[in-house]
C-alpha positions, 0 to 999 in steps of 0.5 A, spaced: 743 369 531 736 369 529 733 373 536 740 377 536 738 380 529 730 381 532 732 384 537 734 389 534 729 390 529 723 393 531 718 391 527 719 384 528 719 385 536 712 387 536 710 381 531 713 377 536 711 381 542 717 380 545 722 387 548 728 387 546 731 385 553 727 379 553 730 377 546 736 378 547 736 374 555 733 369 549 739 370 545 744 369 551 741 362 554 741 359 546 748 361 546 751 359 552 747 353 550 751 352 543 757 353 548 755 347 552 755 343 547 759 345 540 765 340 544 761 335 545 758 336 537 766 336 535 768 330 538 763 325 535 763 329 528 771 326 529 769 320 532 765 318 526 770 321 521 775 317 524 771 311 525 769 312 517 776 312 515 775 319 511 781 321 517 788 318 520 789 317 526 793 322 530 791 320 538 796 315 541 804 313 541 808 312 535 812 307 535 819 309 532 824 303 529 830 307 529 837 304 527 843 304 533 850 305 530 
């Protein structure tokens, strides 16, 4: 967001001394890296909140007792 946001500003370009173009191939590489990676994130975030006991637990089979007339 931060090289999205500076792309389009001029002034901060010529602070940085990077074209538009240039911050916004950075911009892309970074998001398709956060991509990558988001599910992984989640994942253990879940892990650890179900590990902490903060979540039930949803995986498995539920066994159901269920009474035959």
């Amino acid at each position: 967001m931060t090289y999205k946001a500076a792309s389009q500003n001029q002034k901060t370009l010529r602070q940085i001394k990077l074209s538009r173009r240039e911050s916004q191939t950075i911009s892309r590489k970074y998001q398709e890296k956060i991509d990558e990676i988001y599910p992984l994130y989640v994942y253990l975030v879940l892990l650890d909140e179900r590990q902490a006991g903060r979540i039930p637990a949803w995986e498995g089979i539920r066994l159901v007792r269920e009474r035959i007339e």
